[in-house]
PLY file of the C-alpha trace (Angstrom):
ply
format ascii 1.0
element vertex 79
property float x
property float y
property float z
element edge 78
property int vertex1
property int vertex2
end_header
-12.60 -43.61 -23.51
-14.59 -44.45 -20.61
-15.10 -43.20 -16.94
-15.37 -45.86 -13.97
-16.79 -43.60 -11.09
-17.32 -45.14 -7.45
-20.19 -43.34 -5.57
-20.89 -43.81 -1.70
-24.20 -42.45 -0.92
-25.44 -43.01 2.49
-28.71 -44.25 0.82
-28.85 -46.09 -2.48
-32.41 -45.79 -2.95
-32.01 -41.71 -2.59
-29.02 -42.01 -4.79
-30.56 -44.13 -7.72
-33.32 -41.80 -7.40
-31.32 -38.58 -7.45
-29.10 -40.31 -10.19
-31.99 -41.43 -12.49
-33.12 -37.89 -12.52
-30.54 -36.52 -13.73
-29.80 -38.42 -16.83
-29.89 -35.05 -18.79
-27.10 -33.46 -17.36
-25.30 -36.57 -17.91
-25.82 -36.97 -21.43
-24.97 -33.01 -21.63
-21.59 -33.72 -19.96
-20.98 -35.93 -23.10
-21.52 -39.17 -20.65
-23.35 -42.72 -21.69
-24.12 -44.81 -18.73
-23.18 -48.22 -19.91
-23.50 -50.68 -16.31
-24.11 -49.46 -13.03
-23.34 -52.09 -9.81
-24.58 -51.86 -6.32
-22.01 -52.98 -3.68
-23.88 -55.93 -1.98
-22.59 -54.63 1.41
-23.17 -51.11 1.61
-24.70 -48.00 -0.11
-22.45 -47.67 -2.66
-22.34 -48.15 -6.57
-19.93 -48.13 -9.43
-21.01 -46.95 -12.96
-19.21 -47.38 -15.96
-19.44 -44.58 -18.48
-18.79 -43.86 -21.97
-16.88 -40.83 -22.47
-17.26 -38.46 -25.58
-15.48 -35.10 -24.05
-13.41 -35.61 -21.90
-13.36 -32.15 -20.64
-17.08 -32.16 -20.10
-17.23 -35.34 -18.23
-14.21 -34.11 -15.43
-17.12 -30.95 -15.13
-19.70 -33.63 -14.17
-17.70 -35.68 -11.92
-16.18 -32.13 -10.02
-19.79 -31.38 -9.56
-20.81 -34.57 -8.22
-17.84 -34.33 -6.02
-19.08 -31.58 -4.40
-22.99 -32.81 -3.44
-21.85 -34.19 -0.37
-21.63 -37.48 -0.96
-17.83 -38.92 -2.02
-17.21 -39.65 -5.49
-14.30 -40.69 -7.18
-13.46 -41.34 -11.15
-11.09 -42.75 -13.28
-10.58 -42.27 -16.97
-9.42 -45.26 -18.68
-8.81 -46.68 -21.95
-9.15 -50.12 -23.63
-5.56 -52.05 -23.75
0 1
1 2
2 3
3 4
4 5
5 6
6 7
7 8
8 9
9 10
10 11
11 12
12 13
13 14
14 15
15 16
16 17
17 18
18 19
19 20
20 21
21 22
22 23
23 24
24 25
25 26
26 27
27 28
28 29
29 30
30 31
31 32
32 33
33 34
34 35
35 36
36 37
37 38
38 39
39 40
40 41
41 42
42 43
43 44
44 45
45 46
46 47
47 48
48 49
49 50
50 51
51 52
52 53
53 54
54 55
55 56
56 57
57 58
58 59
59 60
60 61
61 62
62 63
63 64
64 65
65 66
66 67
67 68
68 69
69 70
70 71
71 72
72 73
73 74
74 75
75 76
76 77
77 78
């Protein structure tokens, strides 16, 4: 399973910076960062994830939810 989750910072260098450090958490929310993009015209990035609990990841991504920058996720699935 994996987690595509759209981030829109008001600052990506804060973000990546923010986001870098906190690879730990990630990996404790079960969560493998496999790509992340940067939108060309704005702040914002995309990351592609690869999920192990499912339960554990929605945690993470509630909790990023509420740092005050918008986040949004979706779990998906290969076809």
């Amino acid at each position: 399973m994996n987690l595509l989750a759209r981030f829109t910072p008001p600052d990506f260098a804060a973000f990546k910076t923010d986001f870098d450090a906190h690879a730990e958490s990630r990996q404790q929310a079960g969560l493998t960062l496999l790509q992340m993009w940067r939108d060309l015209d704005g702040a914002g990035a995309v990351c592609l994830f690869e999920v192990n609990d499912r339960a554990k990841a929605q945690a993470w991504l509630d909790t990023q939810s509420g740092l005050g920058h918008p986040v949004t996720g979706q779990f998906l699935r290969t076809a």
